[in-house]
C-alpha positions in Angstrom: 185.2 50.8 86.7 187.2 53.4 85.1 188.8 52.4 81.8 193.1 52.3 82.5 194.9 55.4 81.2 197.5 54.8 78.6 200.0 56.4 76.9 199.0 55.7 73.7 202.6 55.2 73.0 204.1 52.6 70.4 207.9 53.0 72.4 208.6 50.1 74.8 209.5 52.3 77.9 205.8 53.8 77.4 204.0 50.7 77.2 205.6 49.6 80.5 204.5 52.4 81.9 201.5 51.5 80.8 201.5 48.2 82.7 203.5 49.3 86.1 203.1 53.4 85.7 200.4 53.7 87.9 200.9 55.4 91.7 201.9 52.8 93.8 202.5 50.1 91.8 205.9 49.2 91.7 205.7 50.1 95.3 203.7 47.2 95.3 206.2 45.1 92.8 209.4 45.8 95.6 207.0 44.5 98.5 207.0 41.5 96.5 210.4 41.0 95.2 211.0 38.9 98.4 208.3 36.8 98.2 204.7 36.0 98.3 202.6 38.3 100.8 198.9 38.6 102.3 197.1 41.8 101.7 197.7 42.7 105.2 201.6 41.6 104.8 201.3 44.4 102.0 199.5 47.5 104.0 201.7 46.8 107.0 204.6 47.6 103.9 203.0 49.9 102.3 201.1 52.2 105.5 200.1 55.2 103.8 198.6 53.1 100.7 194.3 52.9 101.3 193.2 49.3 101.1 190.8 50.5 98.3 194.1 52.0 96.0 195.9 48.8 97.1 192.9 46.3 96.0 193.0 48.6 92.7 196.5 48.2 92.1 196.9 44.5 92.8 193.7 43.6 90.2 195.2 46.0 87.4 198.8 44.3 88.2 197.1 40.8 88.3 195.4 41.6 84.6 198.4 42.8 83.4 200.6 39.6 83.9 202.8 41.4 87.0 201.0 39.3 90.0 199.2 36.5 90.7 197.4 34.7 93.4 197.4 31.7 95.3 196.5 29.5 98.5 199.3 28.6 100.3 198.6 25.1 101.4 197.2 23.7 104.7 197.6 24.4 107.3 198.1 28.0 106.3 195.6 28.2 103.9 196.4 32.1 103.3 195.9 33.7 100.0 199.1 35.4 99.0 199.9 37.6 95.9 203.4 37.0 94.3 205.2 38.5 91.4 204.9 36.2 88.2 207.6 35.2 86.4 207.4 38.6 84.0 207.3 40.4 87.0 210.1 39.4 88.6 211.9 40.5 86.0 211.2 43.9 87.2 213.4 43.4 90.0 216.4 45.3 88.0 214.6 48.0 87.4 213.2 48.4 90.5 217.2 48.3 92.3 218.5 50.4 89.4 215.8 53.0 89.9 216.8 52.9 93.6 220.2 53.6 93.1 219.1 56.8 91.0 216.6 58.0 93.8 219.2 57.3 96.5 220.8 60.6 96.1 217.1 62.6 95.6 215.8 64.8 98.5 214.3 62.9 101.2 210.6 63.8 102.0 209.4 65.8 104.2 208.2 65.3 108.1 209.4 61.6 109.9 209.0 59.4 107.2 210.3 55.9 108.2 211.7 53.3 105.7 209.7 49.6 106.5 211.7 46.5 106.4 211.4 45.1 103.4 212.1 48.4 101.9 215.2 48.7 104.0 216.4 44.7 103.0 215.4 46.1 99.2 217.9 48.8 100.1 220.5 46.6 101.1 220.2 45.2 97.4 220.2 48.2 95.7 223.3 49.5 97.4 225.0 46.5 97.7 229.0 46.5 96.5 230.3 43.9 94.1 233.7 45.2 93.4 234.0 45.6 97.6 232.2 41.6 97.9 234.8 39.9 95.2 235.6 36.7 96.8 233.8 37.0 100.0 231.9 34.5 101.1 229.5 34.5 104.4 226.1 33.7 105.7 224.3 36.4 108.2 220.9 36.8 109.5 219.0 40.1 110.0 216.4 40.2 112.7 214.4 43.5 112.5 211.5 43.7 114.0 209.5 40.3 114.2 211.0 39.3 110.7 214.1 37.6 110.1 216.4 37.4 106.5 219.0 35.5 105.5 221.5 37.6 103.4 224.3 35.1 102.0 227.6 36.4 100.0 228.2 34.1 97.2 231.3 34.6 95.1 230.6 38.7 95.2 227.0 38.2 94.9 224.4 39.4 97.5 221.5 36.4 98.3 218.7 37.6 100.3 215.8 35.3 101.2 213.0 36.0 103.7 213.6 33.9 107.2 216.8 32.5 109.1 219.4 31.7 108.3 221.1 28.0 109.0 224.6 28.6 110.7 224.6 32.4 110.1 228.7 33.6 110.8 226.8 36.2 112.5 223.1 37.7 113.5 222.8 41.7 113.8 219.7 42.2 115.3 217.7 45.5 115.2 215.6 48.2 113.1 215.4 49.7 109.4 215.8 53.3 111.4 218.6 52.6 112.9 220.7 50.2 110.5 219.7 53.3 108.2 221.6 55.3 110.1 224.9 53.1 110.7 224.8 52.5 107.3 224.5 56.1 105.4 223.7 58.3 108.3 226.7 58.6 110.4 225.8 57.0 113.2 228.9 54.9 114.9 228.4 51.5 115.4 230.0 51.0 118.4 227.2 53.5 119.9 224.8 51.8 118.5 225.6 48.7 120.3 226.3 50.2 123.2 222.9 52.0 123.5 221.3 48.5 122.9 219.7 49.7 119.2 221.8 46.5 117.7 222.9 43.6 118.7 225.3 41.3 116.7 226.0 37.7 118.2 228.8 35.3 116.4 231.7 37.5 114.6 231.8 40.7 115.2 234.6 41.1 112.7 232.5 39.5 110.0 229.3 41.3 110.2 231.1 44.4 110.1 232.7 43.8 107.1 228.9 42.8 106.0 228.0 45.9 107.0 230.4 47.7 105.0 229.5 46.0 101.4 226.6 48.8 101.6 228.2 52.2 100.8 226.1 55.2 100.5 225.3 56.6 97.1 227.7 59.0 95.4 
């Protein structure tokens, strides 16, 4: 096995990247800031990652304190990797260095942005000053997952699964809330071409759906 490149830097900001640095890795950390996931939770989220790279970062993330394993208990009995308590701690840097690279070129060719990237997203872009005193409980159903996404006093909750006596559920996909969100696309059409769905207040999970504003 190769021996880990390091900086060979005493400054802190170099020994993280020492730890977390690597391509794909804190790719890897945002696919866990939700929670645990199987291997194959993380190549469906990470698709252009090669199960060999992805085994390599999770070990070298593992060693380094960042993730850890476990068996869920029966009758799952699933091993799952999850960030450890040090990593979690990476979750601020991984929002604030989303909010920088939200105004950088997109890439090239059809990229798409998976779900828990998109629900990372929300988070990232997510309003305070906009959210003071608001209070709400929605569920997002893209895809075959669901997310609760609470407002708390003018913060921003999100959990993976539903949601108990949701105000409202918007159901539909990372592309297209992408697109209502910071592309231009009118909601109304949206609805209206059957690419979302919203059941329970209308009124309330558009002002949800406002708390996101596109970067400056």
């Amino acid at each position: 096995m190769a021996k880990k490149r390091s900086y060979g830097d005493r400054c802190g900001v170099a020994r993280a990247l020492d730890l977390v640095g690597e391509r794909w890795a804190l790719l890897v950390v945002r696919e866990l800031l939700l929670g645990p996931k199987r291997f194959t939770d993380l190549r469906a989220g990470l698709p252009h990652l090669s199960p060999d790279v992805l085994s390599q970062r999770l070990r070298e993330l593992e060693e380094s304190g960042v993730v850890r394993r476990r068996t869920l208990a029966p009758p799952a009995g699933s091993r799952v990797y999850e960030l450890s308590e040090r990593g979690q701690e990476l979750e601020a840097v991984v929002l604030a260095l989303g909010r920088w690279g939200s105004v950088a070129p997109f890439p090239p060719g059809d990229a798409e942005i998976g779900v828990h990237a998109f629900v990372i997203a929300l988070k990232t872009l997510f309003d305070p000053g906009a959210a003071a005193g608001a209070r709400g409980r929605y569920e997002l159903r893209l895809g075959q997952q669901s997310f609760c996404a609470e407002l708390v006093d003018g913060r921003l909750e999100v959990t993976r699964g539903t949601a108990e006596a949701p105000d409202a559920v918007i159901e539909s996909d990372p592309g297209t809330l992408s697109a209502v969100l910071w592309h231009d696309r009118e909601l109304a059409e949206a609805e209206r071409s059957g690419a979302i769905a919203i059941t329970g207040s209308r009124r309330g999970a558009t002002r949800f759906l406002r708390l996101f504003p596109p970067a400056a």
